[in-house]
C-alpha positions in Angstrom: -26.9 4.9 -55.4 -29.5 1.9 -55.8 -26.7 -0.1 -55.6 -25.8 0.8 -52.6 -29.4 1.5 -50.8 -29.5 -2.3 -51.8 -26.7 -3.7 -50.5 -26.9 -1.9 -47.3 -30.2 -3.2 -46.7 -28.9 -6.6 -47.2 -26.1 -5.6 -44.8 -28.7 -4.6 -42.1 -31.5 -8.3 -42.6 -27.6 -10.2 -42.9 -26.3 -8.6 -39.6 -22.8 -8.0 -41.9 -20.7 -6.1 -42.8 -19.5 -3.7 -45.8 -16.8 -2.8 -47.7 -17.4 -0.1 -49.8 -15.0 0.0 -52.9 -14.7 3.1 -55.3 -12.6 2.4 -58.3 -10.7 5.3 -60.1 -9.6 5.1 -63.3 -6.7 7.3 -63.9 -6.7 9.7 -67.2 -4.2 12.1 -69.1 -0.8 13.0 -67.1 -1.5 11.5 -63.7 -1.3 7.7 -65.1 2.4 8.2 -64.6 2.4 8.6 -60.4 -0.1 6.4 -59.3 0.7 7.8 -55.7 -0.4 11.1 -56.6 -3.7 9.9 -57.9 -4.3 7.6 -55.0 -4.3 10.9 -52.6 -6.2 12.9 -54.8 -8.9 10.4 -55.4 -9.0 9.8 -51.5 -9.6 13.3 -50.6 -11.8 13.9 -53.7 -14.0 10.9 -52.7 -13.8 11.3 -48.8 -16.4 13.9 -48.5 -19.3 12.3 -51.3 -18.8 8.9 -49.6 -19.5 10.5 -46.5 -22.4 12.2 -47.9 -23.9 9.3 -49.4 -23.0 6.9 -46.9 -25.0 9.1 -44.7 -27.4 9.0 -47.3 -28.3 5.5 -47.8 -28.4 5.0 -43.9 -25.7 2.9 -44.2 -23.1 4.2 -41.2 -23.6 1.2 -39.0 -23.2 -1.9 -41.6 -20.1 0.0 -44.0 -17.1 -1.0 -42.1 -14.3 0.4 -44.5 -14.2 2.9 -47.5 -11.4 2.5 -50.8 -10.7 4.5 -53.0 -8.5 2.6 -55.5 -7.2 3.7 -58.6 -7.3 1.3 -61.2 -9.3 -0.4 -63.6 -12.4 -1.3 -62.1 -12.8 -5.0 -62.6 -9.3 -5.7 -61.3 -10.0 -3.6 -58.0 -13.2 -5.0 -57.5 -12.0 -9.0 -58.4 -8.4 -7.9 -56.3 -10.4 -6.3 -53.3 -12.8 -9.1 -52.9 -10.9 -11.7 -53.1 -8.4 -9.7 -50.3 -11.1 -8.9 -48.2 -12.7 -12.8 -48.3 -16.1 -11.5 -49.4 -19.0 -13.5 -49.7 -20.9 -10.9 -51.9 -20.3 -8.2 -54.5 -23.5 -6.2 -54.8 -22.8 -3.7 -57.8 -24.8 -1.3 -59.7 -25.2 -1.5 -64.0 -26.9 0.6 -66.4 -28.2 -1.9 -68.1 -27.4 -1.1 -71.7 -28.1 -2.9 -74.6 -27.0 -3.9 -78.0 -24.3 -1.4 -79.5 -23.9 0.6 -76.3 -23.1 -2.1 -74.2 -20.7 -3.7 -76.9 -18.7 -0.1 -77.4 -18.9 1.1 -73.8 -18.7 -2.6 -72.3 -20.0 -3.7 -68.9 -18.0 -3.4 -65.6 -20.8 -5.4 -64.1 -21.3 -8.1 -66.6 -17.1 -8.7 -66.1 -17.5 -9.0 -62.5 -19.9 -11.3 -62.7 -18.3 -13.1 -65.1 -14.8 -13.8 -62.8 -15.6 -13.2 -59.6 -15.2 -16.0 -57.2 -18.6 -15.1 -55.0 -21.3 -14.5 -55.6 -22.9 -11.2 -57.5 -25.6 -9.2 -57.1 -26.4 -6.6 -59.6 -29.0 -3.8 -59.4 -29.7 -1.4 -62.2 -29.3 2.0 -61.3 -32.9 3.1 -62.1 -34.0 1.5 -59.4 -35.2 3.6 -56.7 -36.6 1.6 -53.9 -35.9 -2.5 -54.1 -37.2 -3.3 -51.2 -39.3 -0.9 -51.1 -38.8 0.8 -47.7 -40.2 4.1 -48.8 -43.8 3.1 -47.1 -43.5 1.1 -44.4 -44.2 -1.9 -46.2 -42.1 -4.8 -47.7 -42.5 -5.8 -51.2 -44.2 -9.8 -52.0 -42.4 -11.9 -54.5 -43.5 -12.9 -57.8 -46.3 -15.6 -57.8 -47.3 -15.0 -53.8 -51.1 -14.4 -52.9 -51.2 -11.1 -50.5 -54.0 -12.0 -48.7 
């Protein structure tokens, strides 16, 4: 959710647009009709995006939901590079050491191969801009006053 409170903020300062992309990854009997999956996932998704769409504020900037199944680097690299993006904002945990190495990094591959730029924001972070009171955060090193 960070991840997306971010980028939609970056969506409303940029005056752009957003493609929100959900990647599915199929398990046990439905890997073999990946039609089937596809239409479960969209109406399995379709109400939660909706909710946290409506959640991060984000109704006027996201443009177009997908639900994809697939593995999640491929959709993300395929979709971005369909839709011409000029960002990929995308949330991490931010593991370390063994648990990154056995669970591996969706994020780290994206960043890794994409052909645009990437933001990442780790999902413990609540407010990054921090819009919760009125009041925009300095950068490092600035004087505030």
């Amino acid at each position: 959710m960070a991840a997306l409170r971010t980028a939609v903020e970056l969506a409303k300062r940029l005056n752009a647009r957003m493609l929100l992309v959900h990647a599915d990854e199929p398990s046990g009997s439905l890997r073999s009709d990946p039609l089937r999956i596809d239409e479960l996932s969209q109406k399995r998704y379709a109400h939660q995006f909706q909710k946290i769409i409506s959640a991060s504020r984000g109704d006027e900037v996201i443009t177009e939901k997908i639900v994809i199944t697939g593995n999640p680097v491929k959709v993300i690299l395929d979709q971005a590079k369909h839709q011409k993006s000029d960002l990929i904002v995308i949330g991490t945990q931010g593991r370390r050491g063994m648990k990154r190495l056995m669970l591996g990094s969706v994020a780290e591959a994206v960043v890794r191969r994409a052909s645009c730029p990437v933001f990442t924001v780790r999902t413990q972070v609540r407010d990054p801009f921090n819009l919760t009171n009125g009041t925009r955060r300095s950068p490092p090193g600035s004087s505030t006053g």
